[in-house]
Structure formats: C-alpha cells, structure tokens
VOMAR-88547 format. One line per 2 residues: number of its first residue (from 1); for each residue x, y, z of N, C-alpha, C, CB. Coordinates in steps of 0.2 Angstrom, whole numbers. Glycine has a CB too. Example, Ala and Ser with C-alpha at 12.3 -4.5 7.8 and 13.67 -1.06 7.14 Angstrom:
<atoms>
1) 66:-28:39:62:-22:39:66:-16:39:57:-22:45 | 64:-11:35:68:-5:36:64:0:39:70:-3:29 $
</atoms>
This chain:
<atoms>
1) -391:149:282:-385:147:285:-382:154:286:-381:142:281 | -379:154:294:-376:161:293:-368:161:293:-378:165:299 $
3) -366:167:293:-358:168:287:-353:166:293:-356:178:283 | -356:160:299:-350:157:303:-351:148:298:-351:157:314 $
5) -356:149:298:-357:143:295:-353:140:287:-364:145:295 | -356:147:285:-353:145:275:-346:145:278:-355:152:267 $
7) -343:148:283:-337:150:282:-333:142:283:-335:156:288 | -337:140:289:-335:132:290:-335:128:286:-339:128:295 $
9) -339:129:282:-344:124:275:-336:126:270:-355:130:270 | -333:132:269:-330:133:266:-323:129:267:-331:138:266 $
11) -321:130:273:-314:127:276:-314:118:274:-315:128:285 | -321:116:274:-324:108:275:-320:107:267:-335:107:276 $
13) -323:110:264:-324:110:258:-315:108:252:-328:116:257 | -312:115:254:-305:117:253:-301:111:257:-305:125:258 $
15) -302:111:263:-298:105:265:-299:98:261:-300:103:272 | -303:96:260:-307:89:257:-306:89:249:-317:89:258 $
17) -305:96:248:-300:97:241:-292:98:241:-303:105:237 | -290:98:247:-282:98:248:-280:92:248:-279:101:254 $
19) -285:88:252:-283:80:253:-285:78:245:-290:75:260 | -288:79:244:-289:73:237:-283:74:230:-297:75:233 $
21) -282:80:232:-276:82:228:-267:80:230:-276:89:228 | -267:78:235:-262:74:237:-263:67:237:-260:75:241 $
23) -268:62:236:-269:55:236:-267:53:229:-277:53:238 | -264:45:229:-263:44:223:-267:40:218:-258:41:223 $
25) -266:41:213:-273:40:208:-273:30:209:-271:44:197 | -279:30:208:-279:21:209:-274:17:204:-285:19:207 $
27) -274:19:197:-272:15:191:-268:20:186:-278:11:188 | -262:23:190:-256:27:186:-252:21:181:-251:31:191 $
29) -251:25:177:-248:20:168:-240:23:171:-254:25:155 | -236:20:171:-228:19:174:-226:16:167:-227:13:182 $
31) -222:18:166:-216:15:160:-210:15:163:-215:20:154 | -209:6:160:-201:3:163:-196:8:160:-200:-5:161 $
33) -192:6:164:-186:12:163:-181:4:162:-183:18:172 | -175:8:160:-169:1:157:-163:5:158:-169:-1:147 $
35) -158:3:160:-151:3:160:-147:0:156:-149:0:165 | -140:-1:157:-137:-5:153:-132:-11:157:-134:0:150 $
37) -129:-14:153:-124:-20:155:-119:-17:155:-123:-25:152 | -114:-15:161:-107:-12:160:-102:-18:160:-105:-6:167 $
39) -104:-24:158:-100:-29:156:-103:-36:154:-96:-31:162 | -100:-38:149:-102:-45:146:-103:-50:149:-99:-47:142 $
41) -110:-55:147:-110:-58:149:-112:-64:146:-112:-57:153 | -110:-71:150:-109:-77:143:-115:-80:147:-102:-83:142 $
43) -119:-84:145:-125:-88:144:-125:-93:149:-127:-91:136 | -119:-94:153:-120:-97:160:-119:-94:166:-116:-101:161 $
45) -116:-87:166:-115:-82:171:-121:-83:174:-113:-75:169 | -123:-82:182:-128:-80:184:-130:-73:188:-131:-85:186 $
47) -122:-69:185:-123:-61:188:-123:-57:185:-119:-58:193 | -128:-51:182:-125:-47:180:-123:-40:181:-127:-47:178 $
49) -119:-37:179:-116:-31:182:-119:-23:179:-108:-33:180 | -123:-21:180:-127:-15:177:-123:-7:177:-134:-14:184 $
51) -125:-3:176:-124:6:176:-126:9:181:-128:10:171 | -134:7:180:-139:6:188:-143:3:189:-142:11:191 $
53) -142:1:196:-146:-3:200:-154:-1:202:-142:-3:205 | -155:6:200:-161:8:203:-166:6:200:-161:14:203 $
55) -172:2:204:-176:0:202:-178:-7:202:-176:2:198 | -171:-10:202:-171:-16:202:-171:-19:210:-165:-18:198 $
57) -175:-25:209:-175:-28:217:-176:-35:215:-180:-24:223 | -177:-39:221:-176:-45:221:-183:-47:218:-175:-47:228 $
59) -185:-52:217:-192:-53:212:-194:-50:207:-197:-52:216 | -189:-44:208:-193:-43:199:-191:-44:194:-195:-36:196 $
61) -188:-44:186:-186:-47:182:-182:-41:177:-191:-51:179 | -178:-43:173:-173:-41:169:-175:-43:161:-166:-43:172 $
63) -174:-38:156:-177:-42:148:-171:-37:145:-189:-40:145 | -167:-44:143:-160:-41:137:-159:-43:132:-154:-41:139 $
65) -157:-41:126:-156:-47:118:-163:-53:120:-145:-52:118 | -168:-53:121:-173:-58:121:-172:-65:127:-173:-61:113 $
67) -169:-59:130:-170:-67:138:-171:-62:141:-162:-72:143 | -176:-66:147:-179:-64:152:-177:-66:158:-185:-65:152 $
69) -174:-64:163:-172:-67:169:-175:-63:175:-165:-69:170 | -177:-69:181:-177:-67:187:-171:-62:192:-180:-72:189 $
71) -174:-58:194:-169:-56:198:-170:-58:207:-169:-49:197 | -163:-62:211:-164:-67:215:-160:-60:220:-159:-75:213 $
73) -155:-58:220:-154:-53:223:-149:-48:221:-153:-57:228 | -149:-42:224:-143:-34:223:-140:-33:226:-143:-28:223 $
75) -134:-35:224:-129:-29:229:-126:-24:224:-122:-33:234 | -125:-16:227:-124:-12:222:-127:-13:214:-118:-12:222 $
77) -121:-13:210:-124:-15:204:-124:-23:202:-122:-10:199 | -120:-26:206:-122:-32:205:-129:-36:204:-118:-35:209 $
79) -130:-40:201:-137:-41:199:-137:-49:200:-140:-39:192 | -138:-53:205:-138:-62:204:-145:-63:200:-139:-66:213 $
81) -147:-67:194:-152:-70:192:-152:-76:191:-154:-66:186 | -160:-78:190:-163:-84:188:-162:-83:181:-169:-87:190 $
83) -155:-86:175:-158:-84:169:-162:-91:165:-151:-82:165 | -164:-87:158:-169:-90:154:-175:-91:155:-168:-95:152 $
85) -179:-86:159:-186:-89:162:-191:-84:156:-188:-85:173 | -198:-88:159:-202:-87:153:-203:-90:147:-201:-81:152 $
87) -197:-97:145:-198:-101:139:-193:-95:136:-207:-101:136 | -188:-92:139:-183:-89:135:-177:-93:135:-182:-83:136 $
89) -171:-91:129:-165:-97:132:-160:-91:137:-159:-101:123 | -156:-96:137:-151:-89:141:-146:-89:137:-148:-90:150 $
91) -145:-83:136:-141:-79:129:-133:-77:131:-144:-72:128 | -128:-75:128:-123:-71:129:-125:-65:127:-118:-73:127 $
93) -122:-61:133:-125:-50:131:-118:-46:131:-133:-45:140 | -116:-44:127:-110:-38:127:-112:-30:132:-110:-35:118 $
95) -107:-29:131:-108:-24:137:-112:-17:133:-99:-22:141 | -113:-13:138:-118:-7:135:-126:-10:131:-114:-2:128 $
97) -128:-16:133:-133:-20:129:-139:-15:133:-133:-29:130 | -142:-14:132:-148:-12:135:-155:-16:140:-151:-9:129 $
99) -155:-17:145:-157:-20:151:-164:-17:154:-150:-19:155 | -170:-20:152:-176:-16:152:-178:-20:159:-182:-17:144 $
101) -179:-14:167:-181:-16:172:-190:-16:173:-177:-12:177 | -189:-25:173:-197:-26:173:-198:-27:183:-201:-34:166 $
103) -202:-22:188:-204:-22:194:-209:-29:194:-208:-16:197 | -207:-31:199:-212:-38:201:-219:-39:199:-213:-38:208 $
105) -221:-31:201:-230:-31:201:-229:-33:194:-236:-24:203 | -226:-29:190:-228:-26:182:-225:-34:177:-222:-15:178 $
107) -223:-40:180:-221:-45:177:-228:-49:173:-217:-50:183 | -235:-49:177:-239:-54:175:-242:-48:169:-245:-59:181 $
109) -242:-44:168:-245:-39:162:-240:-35:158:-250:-31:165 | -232:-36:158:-229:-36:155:-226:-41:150:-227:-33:159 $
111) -225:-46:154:-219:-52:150:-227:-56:147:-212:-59:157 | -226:-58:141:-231:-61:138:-230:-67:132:-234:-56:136 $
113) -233:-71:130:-231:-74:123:-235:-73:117:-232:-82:123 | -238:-66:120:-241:-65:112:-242:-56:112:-249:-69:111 $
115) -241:-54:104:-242:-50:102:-249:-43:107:-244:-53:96 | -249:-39:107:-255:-36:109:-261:-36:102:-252:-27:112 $
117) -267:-34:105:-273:-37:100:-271:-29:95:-284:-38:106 | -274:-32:89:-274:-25:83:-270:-31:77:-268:-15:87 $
119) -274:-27:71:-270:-29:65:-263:-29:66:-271:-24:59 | -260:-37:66:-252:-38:66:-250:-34:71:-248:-37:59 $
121) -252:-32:77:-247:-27:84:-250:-20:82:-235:-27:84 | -252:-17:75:-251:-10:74:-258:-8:72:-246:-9:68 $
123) -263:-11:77:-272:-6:79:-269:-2:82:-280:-8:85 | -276:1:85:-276:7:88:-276:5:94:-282:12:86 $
125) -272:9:100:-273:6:108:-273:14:112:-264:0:111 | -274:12:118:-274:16:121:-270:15:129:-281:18:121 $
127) -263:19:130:-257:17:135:-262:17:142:-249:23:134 | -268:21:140:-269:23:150:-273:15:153:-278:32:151 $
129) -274:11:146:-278:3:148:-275:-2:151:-281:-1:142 | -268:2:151:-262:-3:151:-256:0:159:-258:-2:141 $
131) -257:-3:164:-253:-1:170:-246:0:170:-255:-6:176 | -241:-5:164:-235:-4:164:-235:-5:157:-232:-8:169 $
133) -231:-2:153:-230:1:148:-220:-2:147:-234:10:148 | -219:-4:141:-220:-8:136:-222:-13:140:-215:-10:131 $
135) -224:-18:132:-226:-25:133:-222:-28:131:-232:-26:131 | -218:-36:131:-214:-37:127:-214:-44:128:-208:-33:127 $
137) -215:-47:123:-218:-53:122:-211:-57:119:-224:-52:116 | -211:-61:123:-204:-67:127:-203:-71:121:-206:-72:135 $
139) -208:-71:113:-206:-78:113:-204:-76:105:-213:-86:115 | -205:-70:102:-204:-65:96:-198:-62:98:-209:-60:94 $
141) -198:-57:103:-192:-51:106:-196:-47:102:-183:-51:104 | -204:-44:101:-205:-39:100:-208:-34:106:-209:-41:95 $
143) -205:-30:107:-206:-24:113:-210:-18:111:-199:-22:117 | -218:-20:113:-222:-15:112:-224:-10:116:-227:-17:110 $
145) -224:-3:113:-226:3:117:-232:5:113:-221:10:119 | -239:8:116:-244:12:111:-242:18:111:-251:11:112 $
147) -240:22:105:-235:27:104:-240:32:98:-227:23:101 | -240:38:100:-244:44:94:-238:44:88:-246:55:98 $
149) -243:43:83:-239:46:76:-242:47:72:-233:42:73 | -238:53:69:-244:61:66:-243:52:58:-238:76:63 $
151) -239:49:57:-244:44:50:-248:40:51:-239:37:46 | -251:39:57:-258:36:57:-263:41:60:-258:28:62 $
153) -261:48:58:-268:52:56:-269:54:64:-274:46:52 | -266:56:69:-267:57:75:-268:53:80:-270:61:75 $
155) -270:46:77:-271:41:82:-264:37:85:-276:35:77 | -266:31:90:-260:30:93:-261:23:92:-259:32:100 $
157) -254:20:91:-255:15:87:-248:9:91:-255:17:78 | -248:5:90:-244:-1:93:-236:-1:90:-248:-7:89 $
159) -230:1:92:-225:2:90:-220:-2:93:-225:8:91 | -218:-9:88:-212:-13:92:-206:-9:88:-213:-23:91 $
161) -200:-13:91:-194:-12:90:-190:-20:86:-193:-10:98 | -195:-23:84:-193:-30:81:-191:-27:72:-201:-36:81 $
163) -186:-28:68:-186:-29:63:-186:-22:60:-191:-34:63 | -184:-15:65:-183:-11:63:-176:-6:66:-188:-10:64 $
165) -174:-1:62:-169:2:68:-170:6:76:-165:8:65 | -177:5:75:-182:9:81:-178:5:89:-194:6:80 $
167) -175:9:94:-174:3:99:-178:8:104:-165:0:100 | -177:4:111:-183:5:116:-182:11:118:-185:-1:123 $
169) -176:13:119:-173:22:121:-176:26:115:-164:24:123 | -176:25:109:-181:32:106:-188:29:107:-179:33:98 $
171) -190:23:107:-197:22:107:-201:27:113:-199:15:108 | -197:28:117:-199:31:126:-198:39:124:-193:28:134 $
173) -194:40:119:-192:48:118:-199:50:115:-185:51:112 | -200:47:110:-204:47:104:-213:49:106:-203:38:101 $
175) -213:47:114:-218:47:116:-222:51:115:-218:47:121 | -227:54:113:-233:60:115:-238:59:120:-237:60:108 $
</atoms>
C-alpha cells in the first residue's frame, strides 16, 4: 500500500475511533437521585410539593417514608400522584422528608417485594449488573445499594438503610 493510501487507512480509522467515543454505552448503571418535601403531607393529599422537580415526570414514581406513588403529572415543583401503589399504604410525610425519584424505565428493576439475592441482602453483588441503582423493596422499606466497604475485606456487598442510622444520602456519598 502506498503512503496515500495508509494515510486514508489512517483517517478511516481515527474517525471510526472518534465516532465510537462519542456513542453511548448500551447498559450505563444510573443511580436515582432524591429530593426533598418542602411541605407536609397527610395520607389523603394527592400533591406533593418538592425542592426539585428535576427528574421527575409524569409516569415515573416517587418512594418516601415506605410509600410508593405514581407520578400523574408537574407543574413546577408541584407533583400530582397516584398515592399507595405497589401494595404500599399511603402515609403522612413531614416536610424535608427525603423523596427518592424513581424514572419510569427504572420502576419494573427498581420497586420490588423482595430483598436482593445474598445472605439476608448482605452477599456479594456487583452494581454494573444492575441498570438503576438502589433497589428498594416496597413491602420491608429496605433501600439497597451494592456499596465497597474496606469490613468485608475489599468486596462489595449489599447495603440497606433499614434498621440502621445509615440514610440513602450517605449511602450514595459512601460510594466507591
């Protein structure tokens, strides 16, 4: 081949390596984000009033104090919901409660009625198997992330927020 050639070969090549480096990966692991309630709410209301809205949209869901509700529609930070869905009850929530925004897609591998697999929630897992990160299981209020901690010896291990002071904003700091 001569040196117009490799040079083309080269350009081919370089280009076909610029493209692939901007395409998005098939199956990126996305961790829900959470807001808060900037006002109370009693267990018949069906609006709630948030910090921010971002993220939230219509069809995806909202998980607070152990209720799950659908979200129907947004304006600003107003939030209309279907509450108690998923076999949860619908609750009363104080203001600053913490308000975990589950996206539509991430509802049927997020909201669950059971534990993740491993001795009692706390095997060994691996977050890249898992497309949206926590997992939080509707019918306990235990909200798992698979999270590195130097006590299980460098491995990564299952880490709820049930029954401990651990709540979901350090579990996400906590991250390695």
């Amino acid at each position: 081949m001569n040196s117009k050639g490799v040079n083309a070969m080269r350009r081919i090549v370089l280009a076909l390596l610029v493209a692939l480096s901007f395409s998005a990966p098939v199956s990126a692991q996305t961790y829900l984000t959470s807001t808060t309630l900037s006002g109370a709410v009693n267990a018949s209301t069906n609006t709630f009033v948030v910090a921010s809205a971002s993220g939230i949209a219509a069809g995806g869901g909202l998980y607070v104090d152990r209720e799950f509700v659908t979200v129907r529609a947004v304006s600003g930070t107003t939030i209309t919901v279907n509450r108690g869905q998923g076999g949860t009850p619908a609750n009363s929530h104080g203001v600053s409660r913490t308000v975990i925004i589950v996206p539509e897609a991430a509802i049927p591998s997020v909201i669950t009625a059971v534990d993740p697999s491993g001795v009692a929630g706390v095997g060994t897992c691996s977050a890249a198997s898992h497309r949206y990160l926590p997992i939080i299981n509707v019918v306990n209020g235990n909200v798992w992330l698979c999270r590195y901690t130097a006590a299980a010896q460098s491995a990564t291990v299952w880490a709820a927020t049930n029954g401990t002071l651990i709540t979901y904003n350090s579990l996400l700091l906590n991250l390695q």
